[in-house]
C-alpha positions in Angstrom: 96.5 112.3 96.8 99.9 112.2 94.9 100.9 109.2 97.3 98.0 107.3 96.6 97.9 107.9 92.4 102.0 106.7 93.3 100.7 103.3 94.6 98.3 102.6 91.9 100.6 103.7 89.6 102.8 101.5 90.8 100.4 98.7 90.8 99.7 99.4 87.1 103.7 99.1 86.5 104.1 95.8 87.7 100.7 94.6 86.3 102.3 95.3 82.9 105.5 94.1 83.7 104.8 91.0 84.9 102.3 90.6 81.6 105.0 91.7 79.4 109.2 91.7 81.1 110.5 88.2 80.9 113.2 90.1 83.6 110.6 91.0 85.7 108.9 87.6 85.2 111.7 85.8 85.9 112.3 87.8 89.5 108.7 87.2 90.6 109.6 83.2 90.3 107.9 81.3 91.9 106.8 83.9 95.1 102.8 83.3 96.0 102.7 86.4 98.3 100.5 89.6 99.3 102.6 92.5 100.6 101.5 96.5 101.2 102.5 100.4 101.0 100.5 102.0 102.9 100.8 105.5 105.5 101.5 105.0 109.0 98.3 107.3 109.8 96.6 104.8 108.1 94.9 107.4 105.5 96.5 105.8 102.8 97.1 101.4 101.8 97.3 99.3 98.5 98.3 95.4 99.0 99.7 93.6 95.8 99.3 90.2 94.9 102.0 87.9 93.1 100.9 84.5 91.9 101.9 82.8 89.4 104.1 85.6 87.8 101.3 87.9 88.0 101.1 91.0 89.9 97.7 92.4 90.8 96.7 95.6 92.5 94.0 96.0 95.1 93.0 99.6 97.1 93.2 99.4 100.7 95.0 97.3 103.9 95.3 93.5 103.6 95.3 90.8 106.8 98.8 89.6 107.4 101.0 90.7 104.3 104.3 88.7 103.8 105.4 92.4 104.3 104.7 96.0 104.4 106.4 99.3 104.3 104.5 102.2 106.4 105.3 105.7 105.9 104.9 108.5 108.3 102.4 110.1 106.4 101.1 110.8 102.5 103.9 112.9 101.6 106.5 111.6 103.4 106.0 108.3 101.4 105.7 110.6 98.0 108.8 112.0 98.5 110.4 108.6 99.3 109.5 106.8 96.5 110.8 109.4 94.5 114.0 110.4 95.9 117.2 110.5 93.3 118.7 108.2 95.7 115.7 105.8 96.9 118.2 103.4 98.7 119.6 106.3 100.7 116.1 107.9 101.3 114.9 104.5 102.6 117.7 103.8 105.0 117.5 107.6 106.3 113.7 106.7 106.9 114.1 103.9 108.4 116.8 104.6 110.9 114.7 107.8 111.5 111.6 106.0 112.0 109.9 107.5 109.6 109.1 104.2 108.0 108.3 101.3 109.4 108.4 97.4 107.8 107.0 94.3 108.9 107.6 90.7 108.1 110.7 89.2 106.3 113.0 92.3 105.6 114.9 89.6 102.9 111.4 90.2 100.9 111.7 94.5 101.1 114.7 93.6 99.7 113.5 91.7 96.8 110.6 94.2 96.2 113.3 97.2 96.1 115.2 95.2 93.2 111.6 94.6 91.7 111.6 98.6 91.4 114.1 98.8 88.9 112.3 97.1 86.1 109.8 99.6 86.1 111.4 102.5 84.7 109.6 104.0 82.2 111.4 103.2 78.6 112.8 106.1 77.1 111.3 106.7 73.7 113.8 106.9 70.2 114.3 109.9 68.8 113.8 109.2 64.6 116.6 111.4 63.1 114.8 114.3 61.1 
């Protein structure tokens, strides 16, 4: 269940972002794509849309993504995506076979550096 509230999290993240981060705007270009997270088992899917600059969130598996990332299983993905060190948790993963991609590994790529523009802003502390 935390893996799947993760992914539509996730798909509310870049919703907003592409809506509202020039950055993020700017890195979603001119890509007309559908790519997937979804569990190995295949319990668990959400496909994302970008067109246009937009990024749009849909529940379950899509035909032919330009890409997608399995995880071995609900949890396995959870952890993952929220390791302190995602790019070594991936990598470990992936050499361990406990997550699979398919398609254009160049596009994982640009969907990991996607990631980091959706850090949730840290809120100012008004001097008492």
């Amino acid at each position: 269940m935390k893996f799947r509230f993760l992914l539509w999290m996730l798909g509310r993240l870049m919703t907003k972002a592409s809506r509202t981060n020039p950055d993020f705007q700017q890195q979603l270009g001119d890509k007309d794509l559908t790519f997937q997270l979804h569990t190995l088992d295949g319990k668990v899917a959400r496909h994302y849309r970008v067109k246009d600059q937009r990024v749009t969130s849909h529940g379950g598996p899509v035909n032919e993504p330009a890409f997608a990332i399995g995880f071995k299983d609900s949890a396995f993905g959870f952890d993952t995506m929220n390791a302190k060190n995602k790019q070594l948790a991936f990598m470990q993963g992936i050499q361990n076979k406990d997550i699979q991609i398919q398609g254009n590994p160049a596009l994982v790529m640009w969907f990991q550096g996607l990631t980091k523009y959706l850090k949730p802003r840290k809120k100012k502390v008004e001097a008492a």
